[in-house]
Backbone of each chain as nested JSON, in Angstrom:
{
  "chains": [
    {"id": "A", "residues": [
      {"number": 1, "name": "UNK", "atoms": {"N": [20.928, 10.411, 10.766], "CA": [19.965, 9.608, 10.009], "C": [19.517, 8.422, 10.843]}},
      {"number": 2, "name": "UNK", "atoms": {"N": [18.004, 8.291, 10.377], "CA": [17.394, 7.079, 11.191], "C": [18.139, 5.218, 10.731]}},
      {"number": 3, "name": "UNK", "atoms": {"N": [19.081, 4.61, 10.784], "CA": [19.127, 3.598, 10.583], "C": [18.343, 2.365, 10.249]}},
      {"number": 4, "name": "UNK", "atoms": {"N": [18.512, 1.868, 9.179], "CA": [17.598, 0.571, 8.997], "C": [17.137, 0.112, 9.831]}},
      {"number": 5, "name": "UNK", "atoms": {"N": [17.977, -0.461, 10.959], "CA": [17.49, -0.792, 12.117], "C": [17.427, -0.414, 13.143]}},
      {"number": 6, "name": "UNK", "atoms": {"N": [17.804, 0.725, 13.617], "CA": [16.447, 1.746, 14.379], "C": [14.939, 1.768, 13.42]}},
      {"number": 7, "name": "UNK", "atoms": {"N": [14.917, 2.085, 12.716], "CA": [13.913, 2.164, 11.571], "C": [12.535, 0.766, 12.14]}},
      {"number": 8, "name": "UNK", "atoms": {"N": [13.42, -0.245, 12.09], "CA": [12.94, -1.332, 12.337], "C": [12.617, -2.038, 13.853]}},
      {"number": 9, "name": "UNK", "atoms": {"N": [13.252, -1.297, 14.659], "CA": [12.621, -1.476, 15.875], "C": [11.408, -0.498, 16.112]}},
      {"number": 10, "name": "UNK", "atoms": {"N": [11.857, 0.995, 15.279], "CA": [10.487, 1.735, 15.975], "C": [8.796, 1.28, 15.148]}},
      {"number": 11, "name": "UNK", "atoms": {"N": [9.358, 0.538, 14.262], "CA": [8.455, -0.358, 13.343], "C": [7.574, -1.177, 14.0]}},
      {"number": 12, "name": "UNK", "atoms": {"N": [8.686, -1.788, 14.909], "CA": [8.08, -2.72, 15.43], "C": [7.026, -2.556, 16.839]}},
      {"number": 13, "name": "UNK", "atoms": {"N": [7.622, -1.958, 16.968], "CA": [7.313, -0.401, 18.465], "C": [5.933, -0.353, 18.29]}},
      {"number": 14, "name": "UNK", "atoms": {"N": [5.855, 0.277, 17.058], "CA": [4.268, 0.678, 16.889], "C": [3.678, 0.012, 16.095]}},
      {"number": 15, "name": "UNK", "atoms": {"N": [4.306, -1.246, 15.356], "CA": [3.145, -2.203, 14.046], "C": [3.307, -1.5, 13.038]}},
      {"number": 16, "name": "UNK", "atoms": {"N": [4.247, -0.848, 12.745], "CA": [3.903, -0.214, 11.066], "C": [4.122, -1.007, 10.093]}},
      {"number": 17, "name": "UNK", "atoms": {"N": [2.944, -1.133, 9.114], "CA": [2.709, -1.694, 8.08], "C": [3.495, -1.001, 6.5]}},
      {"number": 18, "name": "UNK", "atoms": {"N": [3.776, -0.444, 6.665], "CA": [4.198, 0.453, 5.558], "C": [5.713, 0.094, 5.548]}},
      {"number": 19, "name": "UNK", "atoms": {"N": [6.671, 0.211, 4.674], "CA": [7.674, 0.325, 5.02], "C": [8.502, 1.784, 5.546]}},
      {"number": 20, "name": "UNK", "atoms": {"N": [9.377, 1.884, 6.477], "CA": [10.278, 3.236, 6.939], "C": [11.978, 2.714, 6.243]}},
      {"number": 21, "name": "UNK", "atoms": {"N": [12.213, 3.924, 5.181], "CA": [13.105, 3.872, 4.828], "C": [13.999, 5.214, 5.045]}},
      {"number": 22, "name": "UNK", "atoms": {"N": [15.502, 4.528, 4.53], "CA": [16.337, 5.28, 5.849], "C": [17.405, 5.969, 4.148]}},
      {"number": 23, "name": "UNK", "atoms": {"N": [16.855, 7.505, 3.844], "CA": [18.289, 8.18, 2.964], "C": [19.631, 8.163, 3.227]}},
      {"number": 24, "name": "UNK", "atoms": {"N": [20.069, 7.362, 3.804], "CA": [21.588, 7.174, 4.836], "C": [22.338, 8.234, 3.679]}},
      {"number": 25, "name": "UNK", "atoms": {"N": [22.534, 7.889, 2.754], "CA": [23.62, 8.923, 1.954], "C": [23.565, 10.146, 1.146]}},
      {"number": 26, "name": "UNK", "atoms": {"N": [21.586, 10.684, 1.626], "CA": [20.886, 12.095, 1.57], "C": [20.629, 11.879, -0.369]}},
      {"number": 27, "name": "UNK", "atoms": {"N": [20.823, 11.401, -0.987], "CA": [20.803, 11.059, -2.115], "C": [19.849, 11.053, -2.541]}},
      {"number": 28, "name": "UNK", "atoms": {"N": [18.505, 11.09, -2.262], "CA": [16.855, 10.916, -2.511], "C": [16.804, 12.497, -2.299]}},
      {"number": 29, "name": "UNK", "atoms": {"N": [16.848, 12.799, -0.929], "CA": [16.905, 13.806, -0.555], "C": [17.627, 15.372, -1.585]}},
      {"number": 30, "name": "UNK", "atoms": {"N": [18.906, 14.787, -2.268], "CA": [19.173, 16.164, -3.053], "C": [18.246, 15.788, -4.116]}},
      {"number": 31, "name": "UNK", "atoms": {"N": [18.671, 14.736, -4.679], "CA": [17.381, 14.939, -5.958], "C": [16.197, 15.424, -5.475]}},
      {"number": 32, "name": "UNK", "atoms": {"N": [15.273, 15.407, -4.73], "CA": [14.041, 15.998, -4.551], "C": [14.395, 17.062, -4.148]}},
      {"number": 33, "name": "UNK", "atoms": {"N": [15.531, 18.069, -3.553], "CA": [15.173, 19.338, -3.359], "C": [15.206, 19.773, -2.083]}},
      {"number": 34, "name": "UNK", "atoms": {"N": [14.785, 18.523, -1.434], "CA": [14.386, 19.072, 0.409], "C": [15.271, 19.486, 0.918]}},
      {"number": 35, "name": "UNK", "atoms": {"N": [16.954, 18.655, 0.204], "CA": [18.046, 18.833, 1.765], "C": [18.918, 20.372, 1.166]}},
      {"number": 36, "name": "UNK", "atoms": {"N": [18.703, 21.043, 2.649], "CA": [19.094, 22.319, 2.743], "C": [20.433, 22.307, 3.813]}},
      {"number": 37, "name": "UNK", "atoms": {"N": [21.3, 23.201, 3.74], "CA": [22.219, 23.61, 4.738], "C": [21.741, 24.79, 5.454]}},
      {"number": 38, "name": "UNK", "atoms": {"N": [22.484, 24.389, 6.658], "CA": [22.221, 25.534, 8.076], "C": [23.57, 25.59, 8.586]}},
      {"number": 39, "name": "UNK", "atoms": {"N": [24.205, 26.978, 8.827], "CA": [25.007, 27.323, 8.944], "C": [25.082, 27.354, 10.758]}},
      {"number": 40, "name": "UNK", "atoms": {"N": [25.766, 26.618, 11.208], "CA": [25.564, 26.538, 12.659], "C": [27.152, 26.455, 13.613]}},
      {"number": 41, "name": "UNK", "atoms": {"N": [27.468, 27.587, 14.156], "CA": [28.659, 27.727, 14.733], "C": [30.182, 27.423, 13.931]}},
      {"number": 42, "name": "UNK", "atoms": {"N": [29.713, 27.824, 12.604], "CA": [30.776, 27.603, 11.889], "C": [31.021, 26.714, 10.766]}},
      {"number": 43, "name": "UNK", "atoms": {"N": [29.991, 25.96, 11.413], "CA": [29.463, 24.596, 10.116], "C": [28.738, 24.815, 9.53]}},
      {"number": 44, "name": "UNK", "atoms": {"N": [28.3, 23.906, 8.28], "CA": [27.732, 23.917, 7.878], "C": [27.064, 22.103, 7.772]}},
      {"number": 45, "name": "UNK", "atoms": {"N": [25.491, 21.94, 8.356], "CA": [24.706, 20.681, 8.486], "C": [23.966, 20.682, 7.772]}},
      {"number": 46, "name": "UNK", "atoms": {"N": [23.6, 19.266, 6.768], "CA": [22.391, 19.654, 6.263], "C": [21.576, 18.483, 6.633]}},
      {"number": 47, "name": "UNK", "atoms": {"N": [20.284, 18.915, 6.601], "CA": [18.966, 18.144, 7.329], "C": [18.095, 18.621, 5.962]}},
      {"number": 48, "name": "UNK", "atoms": {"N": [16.955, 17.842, 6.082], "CA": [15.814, 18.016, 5.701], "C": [14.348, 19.025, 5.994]}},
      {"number": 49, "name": "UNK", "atoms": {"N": [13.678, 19.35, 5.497], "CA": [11.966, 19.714, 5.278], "C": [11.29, 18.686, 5.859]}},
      {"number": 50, "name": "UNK", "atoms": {"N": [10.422, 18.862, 6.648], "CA": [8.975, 17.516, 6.891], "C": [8.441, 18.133, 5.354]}},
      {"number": 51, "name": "UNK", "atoms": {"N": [8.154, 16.887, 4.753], "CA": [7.477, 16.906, 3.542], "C": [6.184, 15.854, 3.658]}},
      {"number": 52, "name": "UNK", "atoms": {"N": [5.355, 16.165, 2.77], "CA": [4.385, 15.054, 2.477], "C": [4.081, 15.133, 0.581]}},
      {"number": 53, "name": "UNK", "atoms": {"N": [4.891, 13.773, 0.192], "CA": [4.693, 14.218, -1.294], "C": [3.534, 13.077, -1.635]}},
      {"number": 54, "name": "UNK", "atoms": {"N": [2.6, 12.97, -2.724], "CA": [1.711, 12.055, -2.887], "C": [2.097, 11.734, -4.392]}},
      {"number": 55, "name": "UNK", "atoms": {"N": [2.394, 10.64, -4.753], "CA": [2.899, 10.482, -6.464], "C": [1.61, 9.015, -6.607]}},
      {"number": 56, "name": "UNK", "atoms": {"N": [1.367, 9.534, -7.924], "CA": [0.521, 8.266, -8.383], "C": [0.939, 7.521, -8.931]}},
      {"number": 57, "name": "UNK", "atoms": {"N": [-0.295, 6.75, -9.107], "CA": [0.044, 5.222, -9.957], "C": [1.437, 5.482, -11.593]}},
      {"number": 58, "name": "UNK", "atoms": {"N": [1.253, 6.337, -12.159], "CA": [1.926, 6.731, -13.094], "C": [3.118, 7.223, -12.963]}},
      {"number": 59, "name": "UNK", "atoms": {"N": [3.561, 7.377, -11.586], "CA": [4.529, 8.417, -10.925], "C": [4.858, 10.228, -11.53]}},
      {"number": 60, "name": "UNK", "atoms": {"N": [3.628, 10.424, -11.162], "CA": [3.343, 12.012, -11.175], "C": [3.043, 12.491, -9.773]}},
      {"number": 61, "name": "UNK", "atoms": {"N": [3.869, 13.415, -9.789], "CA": [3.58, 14.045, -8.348], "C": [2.1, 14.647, -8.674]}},
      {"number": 62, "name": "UNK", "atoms": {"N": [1.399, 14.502, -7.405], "CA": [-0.177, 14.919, -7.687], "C": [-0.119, 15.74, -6.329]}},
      {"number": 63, "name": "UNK", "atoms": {"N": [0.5, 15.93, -5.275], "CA": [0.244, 16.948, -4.03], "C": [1.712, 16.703, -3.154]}},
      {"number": 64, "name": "UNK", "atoms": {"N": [2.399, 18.21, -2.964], "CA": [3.336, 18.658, -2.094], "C": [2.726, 19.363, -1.097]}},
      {"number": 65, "name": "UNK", "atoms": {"N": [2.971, 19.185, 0.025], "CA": [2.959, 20.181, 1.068], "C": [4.939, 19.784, 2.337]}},
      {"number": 66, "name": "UNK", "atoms": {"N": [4.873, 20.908, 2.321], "CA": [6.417, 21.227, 2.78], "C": [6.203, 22.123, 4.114]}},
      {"number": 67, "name": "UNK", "atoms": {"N": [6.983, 21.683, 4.886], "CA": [7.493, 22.396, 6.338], "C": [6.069, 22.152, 7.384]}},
      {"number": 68, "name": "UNK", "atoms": {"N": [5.601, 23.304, 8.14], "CA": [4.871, 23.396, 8.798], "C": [3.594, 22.726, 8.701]}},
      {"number": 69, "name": "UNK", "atoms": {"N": [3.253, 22.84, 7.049], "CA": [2.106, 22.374, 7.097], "C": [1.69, 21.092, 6.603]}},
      {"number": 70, "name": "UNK", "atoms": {"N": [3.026, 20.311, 6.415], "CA": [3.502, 19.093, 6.179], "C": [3.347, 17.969, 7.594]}},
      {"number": 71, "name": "UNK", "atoms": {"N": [3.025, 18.709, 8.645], "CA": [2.483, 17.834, 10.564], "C": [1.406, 17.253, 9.521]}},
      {"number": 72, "name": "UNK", "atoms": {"N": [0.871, 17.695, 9.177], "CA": [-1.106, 17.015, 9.391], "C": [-0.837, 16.622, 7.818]}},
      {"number": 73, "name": "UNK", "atoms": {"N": [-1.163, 15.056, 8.088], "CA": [-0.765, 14.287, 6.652], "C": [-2.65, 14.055, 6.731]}},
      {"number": 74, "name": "UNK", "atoms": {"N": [-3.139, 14.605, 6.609], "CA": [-4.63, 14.706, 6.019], "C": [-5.1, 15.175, 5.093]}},
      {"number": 75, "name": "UNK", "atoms": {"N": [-4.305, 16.183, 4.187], "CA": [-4.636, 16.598, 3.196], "C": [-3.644, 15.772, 1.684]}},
      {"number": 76, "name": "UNK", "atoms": {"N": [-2.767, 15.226, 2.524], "CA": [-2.173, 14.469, 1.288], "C": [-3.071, 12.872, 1.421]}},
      {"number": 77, "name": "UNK", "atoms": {"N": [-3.415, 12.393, 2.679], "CA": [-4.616, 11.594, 2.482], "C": [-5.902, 11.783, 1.483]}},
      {"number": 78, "name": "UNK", "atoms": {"N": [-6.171, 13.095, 1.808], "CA": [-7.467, 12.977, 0.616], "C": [-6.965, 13.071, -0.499]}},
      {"number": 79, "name": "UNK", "atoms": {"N": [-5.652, 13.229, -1.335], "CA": [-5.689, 13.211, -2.17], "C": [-5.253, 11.533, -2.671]}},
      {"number": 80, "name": "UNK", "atoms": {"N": [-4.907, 11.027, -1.716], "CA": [-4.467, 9.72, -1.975], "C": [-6.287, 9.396, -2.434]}},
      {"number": 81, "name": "UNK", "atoms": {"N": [-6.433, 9.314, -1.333], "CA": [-8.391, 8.586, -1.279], "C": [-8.927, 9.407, -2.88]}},
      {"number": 82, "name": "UNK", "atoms": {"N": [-8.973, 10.365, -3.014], "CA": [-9.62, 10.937, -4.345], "C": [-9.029, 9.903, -5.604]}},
      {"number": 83, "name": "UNK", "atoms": {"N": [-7.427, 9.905, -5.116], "CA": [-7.08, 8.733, -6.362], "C": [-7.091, 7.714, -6.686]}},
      {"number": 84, "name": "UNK", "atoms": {"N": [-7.34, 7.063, -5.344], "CA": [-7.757, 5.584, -5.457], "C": [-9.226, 5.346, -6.222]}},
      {"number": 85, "name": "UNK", "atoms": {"N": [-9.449, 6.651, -5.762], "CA": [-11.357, 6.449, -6.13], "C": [-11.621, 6.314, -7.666]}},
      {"number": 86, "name": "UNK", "atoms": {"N": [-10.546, 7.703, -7.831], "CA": [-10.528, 7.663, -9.592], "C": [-9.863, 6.513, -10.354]}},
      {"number": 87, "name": "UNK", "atoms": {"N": [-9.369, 5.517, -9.409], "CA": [-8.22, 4.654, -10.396], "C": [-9.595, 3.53, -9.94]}},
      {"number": 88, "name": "UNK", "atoms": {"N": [-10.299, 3.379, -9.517], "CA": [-11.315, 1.882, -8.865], "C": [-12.183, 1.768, -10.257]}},
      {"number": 89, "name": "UNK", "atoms": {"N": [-12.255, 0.516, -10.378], "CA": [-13.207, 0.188, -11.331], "C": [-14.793, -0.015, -10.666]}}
    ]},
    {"id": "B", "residues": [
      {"number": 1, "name": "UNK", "atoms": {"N": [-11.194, -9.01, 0.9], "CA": [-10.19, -8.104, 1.984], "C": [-9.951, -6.749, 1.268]}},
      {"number": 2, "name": "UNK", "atoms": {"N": [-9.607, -5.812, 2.362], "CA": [-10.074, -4.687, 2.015], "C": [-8.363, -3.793, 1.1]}},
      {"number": 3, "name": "UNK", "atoms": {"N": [-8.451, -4.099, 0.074], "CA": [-7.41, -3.238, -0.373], "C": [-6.649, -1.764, 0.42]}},
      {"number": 4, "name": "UNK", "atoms": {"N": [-5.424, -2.022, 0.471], "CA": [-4.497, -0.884, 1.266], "C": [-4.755, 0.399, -0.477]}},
      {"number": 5, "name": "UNK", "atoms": {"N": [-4.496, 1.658, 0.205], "CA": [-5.122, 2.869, -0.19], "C": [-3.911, 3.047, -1.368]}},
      {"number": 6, "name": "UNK", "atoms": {"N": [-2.639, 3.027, -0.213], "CA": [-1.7, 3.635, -0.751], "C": [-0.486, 2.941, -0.529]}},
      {"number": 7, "name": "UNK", "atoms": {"N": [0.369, 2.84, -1.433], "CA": [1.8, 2.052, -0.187], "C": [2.295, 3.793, 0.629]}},
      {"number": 8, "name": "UNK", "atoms": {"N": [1.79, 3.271, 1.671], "CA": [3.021, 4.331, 2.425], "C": [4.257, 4.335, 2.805]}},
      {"number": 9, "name": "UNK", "atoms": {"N": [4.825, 5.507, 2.476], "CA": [6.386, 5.043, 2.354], "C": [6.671, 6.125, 3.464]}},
      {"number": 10, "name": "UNK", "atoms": {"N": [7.764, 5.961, 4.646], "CA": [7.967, 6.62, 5.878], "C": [9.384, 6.922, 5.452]}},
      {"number": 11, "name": "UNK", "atoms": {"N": [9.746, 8.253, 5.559], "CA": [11.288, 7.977, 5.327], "C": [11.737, 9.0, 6.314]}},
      {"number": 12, "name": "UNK", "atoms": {"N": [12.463, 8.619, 6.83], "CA": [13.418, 8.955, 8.581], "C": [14.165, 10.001, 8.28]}},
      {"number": 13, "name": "UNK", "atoms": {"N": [14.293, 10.985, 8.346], "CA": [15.409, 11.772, 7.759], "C": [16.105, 12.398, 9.463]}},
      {"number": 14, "name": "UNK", "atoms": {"N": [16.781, 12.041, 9.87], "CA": [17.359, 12.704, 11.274], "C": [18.776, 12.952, 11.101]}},
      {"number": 15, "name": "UNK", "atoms": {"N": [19.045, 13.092, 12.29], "CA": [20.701, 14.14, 12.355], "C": [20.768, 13.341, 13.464]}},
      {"number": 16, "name": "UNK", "atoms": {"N": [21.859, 13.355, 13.84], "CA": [22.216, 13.046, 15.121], "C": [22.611, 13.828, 16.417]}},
      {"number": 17, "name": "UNK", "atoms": {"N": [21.984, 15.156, 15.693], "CA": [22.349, 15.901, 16.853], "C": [21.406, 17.043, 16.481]}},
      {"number": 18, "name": "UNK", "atoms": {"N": [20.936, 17.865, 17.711], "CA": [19.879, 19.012, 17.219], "C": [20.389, 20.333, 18.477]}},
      {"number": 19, "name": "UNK", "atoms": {"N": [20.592, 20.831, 17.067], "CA": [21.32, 22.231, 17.37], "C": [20.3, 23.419, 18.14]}},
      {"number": 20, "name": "UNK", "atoms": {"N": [21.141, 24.301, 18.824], "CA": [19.833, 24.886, 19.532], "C": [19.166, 25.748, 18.646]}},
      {"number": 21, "name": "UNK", "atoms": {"N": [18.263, 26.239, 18.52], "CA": [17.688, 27.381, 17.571], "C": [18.465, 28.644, 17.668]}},
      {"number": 22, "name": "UNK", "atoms": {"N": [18.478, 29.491, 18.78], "CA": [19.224, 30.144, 19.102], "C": [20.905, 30.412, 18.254]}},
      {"number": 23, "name": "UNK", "atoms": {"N": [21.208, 29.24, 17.799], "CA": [22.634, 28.827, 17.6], "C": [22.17, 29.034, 16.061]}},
      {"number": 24, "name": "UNK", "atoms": {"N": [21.099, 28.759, 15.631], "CA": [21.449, 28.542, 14.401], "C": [20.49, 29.481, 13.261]}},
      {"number": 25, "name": "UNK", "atoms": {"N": [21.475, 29.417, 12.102], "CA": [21.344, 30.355, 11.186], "C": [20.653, 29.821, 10.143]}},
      {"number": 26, "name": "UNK", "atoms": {"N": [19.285, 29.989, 9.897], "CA": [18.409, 28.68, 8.677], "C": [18.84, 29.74, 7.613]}},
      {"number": 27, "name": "UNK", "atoms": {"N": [19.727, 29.328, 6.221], "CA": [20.17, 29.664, 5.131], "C": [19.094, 30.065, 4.317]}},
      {"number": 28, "name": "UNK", "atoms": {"N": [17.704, 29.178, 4.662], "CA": [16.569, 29.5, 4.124], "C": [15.774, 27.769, 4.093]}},
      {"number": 29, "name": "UNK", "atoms": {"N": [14.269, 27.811, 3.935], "CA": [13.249, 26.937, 4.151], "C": [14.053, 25.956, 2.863]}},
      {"number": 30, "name": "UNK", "atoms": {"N": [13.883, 25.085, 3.217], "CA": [14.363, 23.633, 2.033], "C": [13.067, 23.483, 1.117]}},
      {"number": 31, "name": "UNK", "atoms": {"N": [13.222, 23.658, 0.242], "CA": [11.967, 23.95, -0.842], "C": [12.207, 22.791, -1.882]}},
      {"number": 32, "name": "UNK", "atoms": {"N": [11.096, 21.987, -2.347], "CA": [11.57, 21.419, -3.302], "C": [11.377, 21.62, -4.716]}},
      {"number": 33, "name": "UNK", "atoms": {"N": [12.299, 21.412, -5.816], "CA": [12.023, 21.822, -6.743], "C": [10.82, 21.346, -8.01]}},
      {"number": 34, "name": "UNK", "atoms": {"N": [10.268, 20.289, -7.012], "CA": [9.804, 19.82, -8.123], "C": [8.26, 20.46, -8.186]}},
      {"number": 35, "name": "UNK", "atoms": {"N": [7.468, 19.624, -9.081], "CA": [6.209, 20.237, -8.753], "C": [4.706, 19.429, -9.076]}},
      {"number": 36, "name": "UNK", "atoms": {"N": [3.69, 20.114, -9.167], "CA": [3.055, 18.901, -8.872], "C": [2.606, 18.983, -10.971]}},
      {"number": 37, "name": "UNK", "atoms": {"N": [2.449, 17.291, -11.291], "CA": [3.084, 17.112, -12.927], "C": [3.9, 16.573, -12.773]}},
      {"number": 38, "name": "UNK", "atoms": {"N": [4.961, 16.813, -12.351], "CA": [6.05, 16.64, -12.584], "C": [6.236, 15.152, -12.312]}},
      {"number": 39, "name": "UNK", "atoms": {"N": [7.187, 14.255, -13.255], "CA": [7.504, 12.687, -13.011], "C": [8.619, 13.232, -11.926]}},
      {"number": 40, "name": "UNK", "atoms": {"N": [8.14, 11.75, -10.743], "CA": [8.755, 11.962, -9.668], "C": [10.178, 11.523, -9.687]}},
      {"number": 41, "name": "UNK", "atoms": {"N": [11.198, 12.064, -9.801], "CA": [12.29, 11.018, -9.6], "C": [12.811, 9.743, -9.187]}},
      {"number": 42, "name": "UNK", "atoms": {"N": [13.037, 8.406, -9.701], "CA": [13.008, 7.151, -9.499], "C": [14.061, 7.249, -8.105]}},
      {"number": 43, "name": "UNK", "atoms": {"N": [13.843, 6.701, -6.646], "CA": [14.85, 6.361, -5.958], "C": [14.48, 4.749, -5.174]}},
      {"number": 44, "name": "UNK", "atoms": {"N": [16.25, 4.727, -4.962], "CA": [15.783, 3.224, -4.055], "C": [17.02, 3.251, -2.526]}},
      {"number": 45, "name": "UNK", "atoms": {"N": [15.987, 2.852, -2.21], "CA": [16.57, 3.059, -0.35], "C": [16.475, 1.783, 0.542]}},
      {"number": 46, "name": "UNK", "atoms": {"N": [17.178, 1.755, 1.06], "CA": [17.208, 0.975, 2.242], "C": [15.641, 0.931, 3.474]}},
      {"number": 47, "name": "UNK", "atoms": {"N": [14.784, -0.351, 3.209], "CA": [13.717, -0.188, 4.111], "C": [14.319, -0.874, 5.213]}},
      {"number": 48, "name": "UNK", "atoms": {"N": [13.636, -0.948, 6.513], "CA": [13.421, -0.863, 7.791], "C": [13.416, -2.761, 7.685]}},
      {"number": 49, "name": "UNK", "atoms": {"N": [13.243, -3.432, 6.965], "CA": [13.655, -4.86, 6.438], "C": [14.822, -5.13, 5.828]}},
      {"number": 50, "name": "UNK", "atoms": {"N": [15.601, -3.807, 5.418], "CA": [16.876, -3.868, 4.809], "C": [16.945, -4.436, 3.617]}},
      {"number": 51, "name": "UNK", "atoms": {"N": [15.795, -4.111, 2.891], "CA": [15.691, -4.301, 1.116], "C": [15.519, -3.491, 0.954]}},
      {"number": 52, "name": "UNK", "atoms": {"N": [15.936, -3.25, -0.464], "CA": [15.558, -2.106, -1.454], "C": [14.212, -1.89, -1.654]}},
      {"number": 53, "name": "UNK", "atoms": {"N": [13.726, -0.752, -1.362], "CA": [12.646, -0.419, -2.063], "C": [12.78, 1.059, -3.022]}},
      {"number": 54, "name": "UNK", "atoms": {"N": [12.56, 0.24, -4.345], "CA": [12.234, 1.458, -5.266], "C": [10.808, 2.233, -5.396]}},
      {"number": 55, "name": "UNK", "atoms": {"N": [11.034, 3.739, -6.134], "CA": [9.251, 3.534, -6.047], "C": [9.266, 3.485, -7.402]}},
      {"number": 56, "name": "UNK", "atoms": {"N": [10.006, 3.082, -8.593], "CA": [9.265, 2.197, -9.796], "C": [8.621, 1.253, -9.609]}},
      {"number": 57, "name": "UNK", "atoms": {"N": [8.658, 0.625, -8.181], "CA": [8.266, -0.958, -8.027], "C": [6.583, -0.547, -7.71]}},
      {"number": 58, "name": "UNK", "atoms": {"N": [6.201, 0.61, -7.911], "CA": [4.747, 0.931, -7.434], "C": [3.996, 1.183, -8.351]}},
      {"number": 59, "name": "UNK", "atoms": {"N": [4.87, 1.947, -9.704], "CA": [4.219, 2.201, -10.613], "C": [3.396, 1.37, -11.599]}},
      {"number": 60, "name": "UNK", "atoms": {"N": [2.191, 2.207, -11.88], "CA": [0.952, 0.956, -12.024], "C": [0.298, -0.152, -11.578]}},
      {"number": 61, "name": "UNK", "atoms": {"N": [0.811, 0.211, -10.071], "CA": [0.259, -0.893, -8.713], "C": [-0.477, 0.346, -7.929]}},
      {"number": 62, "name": "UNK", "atoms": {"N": [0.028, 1.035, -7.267], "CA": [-0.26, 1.555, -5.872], "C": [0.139, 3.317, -5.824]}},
      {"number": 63, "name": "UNK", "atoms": {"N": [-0.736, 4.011, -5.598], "CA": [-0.389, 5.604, -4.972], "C": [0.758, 5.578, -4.202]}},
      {"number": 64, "name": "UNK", "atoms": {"N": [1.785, 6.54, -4.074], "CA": [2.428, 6.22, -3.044], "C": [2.185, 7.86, -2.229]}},
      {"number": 65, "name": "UNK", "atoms": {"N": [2.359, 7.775, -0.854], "CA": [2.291, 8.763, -0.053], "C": [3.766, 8.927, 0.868]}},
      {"number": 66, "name": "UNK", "atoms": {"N": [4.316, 9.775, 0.291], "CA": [5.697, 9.407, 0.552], "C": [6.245, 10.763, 1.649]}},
      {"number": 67, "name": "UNK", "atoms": {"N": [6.089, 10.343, 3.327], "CA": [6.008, 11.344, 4.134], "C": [7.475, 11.243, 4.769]}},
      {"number": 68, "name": "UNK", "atoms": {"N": [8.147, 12.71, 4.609], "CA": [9.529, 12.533, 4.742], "C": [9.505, 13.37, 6.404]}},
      {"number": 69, "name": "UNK", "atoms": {"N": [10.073, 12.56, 7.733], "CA": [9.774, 13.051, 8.883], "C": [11.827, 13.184, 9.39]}},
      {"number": 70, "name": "UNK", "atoms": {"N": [11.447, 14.192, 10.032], "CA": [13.062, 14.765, 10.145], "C": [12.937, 14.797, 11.957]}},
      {"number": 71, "name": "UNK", "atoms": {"N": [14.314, 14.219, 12.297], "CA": [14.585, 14.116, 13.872], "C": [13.164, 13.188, 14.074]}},
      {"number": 72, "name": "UNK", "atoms": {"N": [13.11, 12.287, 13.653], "CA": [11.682, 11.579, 14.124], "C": [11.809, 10.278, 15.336]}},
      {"number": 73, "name": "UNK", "atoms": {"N": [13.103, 9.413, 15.101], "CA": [12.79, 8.021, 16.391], "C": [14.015, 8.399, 16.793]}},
      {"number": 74, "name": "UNK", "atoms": {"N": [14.981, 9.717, 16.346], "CA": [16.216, 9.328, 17.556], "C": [16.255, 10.196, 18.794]}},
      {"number": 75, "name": "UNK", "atoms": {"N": [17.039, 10.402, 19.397], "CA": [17.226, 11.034, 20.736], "C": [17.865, 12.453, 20.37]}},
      {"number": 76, "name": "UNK", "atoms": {"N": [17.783, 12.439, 19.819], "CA": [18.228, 13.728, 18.714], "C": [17.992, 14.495, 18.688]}}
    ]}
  ]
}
């Protein structure tokens, strides 16, 4: 897991405005579903999905995309932008 | 000033170690159960400032775009 502060240097690295938060105890992660086990030389590790989830103002999930096609955060952008549009007075 | 879209929320998900492919046996794709409708489950995590951030703290403020990136800043 990425550490708070790793988190916060690569923050700083690149200017991110957003916050990067760190599941240290996978706990977000089982509740949502993502964290899976992989059976690897005897073990068993579990890691995550690249996800892109988009939840609105109401906290409703409004767009999942999972694994592969979870690289290109452009389609969970437009749905962000569609909702801002619909929530603007 | 120009209002932010969305809070974006980055969340790090890495291992500390990355197994070779070769080596390893995927049990199957990590799918999540939820769906879209669905109320998102309330969590709160440790940000990159080392406060809590919940995402109740968004609700009826801000979209959130909540992109979960795996093996992403370590050497891993």
């Amino acid at each position: 897991m990425d550490s708070p502060a790793a988190n916060a240097a690569f923050a700083k690295q690149i200017d991110i405005k957003f916050p990067l938060l760190s599941d240290m105890n996978k706990k977000m992660l089982k509740e949502y579903g993502i964290l899976k086990g992989y059976d690897v030389q005897n073990e068993t590790y579990q890691w995550a999905q690249r996800a892109n989830i988009v939840i609105d103002k109401n906290g409703i999930v409004q767009h999942i995309e999972e694994g592969d096609s979870a690289v290109d955060p452009n389609t969970a952008m437009s749905v962000c932008t569609d909702l801002h549009k619909k929530g603007a007075k | 000033m120009k209002r932010l879209l969305a809070a974006f929320v980055f969340l790090s998900v890495t291992t500390a170690f990355a197994a070779p492919i070769s080596q390893t046996q995927k049990q199957e794709l990590a799918k999540t159960s939820l769906k879209v409708g669905d109320t998102a489950p309330d969590f709160t995590l440790l940000s990159d400032q080392w406060k809590n951030v919940k995402l109740s703290d968004f609700k009826g403020k801000k979209n959130v775009f909540l992109a979960i990136y795996v093996l992403a800043f370590t050497g891993g």
